[in-house]
C-alpha positions in Angstrom: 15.7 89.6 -3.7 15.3 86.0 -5.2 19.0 85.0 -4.5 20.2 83.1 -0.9 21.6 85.9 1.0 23.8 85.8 4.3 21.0 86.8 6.4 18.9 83.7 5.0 21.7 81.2 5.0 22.6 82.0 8.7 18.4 82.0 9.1 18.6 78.2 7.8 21.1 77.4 10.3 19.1 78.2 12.8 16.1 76.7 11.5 14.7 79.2 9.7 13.4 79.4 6.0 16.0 80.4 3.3 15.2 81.8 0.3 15.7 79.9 -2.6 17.6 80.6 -5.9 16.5 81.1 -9.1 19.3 80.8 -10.9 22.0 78.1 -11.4 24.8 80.1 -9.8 24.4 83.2 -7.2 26.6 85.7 -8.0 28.2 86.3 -4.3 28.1 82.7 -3.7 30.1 81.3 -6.7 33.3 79.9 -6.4 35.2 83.3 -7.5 35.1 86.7 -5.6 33.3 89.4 -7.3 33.7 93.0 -6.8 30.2 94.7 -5.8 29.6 98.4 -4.6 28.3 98.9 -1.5 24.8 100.7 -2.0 23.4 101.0 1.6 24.5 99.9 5.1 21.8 97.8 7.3 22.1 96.3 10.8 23.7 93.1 12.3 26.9 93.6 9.7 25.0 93.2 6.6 24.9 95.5 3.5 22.9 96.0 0.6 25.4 95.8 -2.3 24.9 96.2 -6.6 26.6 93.5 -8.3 26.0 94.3 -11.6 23.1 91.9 -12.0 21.2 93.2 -9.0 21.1 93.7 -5.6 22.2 91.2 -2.5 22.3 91.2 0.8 25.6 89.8 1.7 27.7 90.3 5.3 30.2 92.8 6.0 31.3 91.6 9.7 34.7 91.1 8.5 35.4 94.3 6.5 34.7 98.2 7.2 32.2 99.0 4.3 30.4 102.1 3.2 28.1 103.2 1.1 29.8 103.5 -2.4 32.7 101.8 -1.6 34.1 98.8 -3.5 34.3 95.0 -2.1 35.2 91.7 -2.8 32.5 89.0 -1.9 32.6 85.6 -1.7 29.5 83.2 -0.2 28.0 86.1 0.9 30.6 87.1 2.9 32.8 90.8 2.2 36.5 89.4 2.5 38.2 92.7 1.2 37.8 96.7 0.6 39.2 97.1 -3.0 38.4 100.8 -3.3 36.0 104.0 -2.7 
């Protein structure tokens, strides 16, 4: 993936190396929500999820996802399940 994701911002933090973008805006860290499906589940609350452009890593700590389910993300982050 060429886009920030969750896991590399919260790497950054910490004083890791983020990946960088490649494009002027990432699509789950604009300044809107966007719905995404959830393609595949992986460890430490994050998920794999198709956003129409692609596929991010974004968090899921705050939402029960699963695979094929709908969510809203924002910075990375799953604030809402909008559907199955």
């Amino acid at each position: 993936m060429n886009r920030v994701t969750s896991r590399s911002k919260r790497s950054a933090r910490e004083g890791g190396n983020a990946a960088e973008c490649h494009d002027d805006v990432c699509i789950t860290c604009s300044d809107v929500a966007v719905e995404v499906t959830v393609l595949r589940l992986l460890g430490d609350e994050l998920a794999v999820v198709d956003t129409g452009q692609g596929e991010e890593e974004v968090s899921v700590a705050l939402v029960t996802a699963q695979p094929g389910g709908k969510i809203l993300v924002h910075a990375g982050e799953a604030i809402a399940v909008v559907g199955r």
